[in-house]
C-alpha positions in Angstrom: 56.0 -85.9 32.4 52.3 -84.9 32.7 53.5 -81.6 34.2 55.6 -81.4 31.1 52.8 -81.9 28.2 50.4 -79.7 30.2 53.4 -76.8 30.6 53.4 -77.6 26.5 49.8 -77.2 26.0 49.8 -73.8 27.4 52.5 -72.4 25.4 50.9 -74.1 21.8 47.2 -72.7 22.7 49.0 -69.4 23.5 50.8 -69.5 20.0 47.1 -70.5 18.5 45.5 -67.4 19.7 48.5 -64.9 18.7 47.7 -66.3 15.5 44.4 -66.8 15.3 44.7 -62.7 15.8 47.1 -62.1 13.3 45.0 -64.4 10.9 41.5 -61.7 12.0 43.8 -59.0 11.4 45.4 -59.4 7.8 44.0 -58.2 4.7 46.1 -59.7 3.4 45.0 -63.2 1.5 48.2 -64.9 0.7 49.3 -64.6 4.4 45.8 -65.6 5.7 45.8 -68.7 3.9 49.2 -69.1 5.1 48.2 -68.8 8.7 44.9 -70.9 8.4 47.5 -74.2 7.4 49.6 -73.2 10.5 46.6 -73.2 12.8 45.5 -76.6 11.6 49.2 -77.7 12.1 48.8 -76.4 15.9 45.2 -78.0 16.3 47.1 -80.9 15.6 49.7 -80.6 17.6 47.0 -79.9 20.3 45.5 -83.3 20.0 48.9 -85.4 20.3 49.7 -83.7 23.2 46.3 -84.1 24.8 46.3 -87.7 23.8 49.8 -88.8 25.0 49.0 -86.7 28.3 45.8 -89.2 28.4 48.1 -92.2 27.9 50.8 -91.2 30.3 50.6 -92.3 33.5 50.3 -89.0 36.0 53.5 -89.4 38.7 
């Protein structure tokens, strides 16, 4: 499973940064705010995964 969560991490942090971009990019305020909530919602998801990798026992 620890395989799993890390293979997970990846593809969140990689979904962060494309929009972390997106969110440098746009003049646009409405869709900035917008993508500010989502990237809190991913840190988040970050930190579970991190902290269930740190529980689970490595096979």
């Amino acid at each position: 499973m620890g395989k799993k969560i890390r293979n997970s991490i990846e593809i969140v942090v990689e979904q962060f940064q494309n929009l972390f971009e997106k969110c440098l990019q746009t003049k646009d305020e409405h869709e900035r705010v917008i993508l500010v909530r989502r990237l809190v919602n991913l840190v988040g998801v970050i930190q579970f995964l991190i902290s269930v990798q740190k529980v689970t026992p490595h096979i």
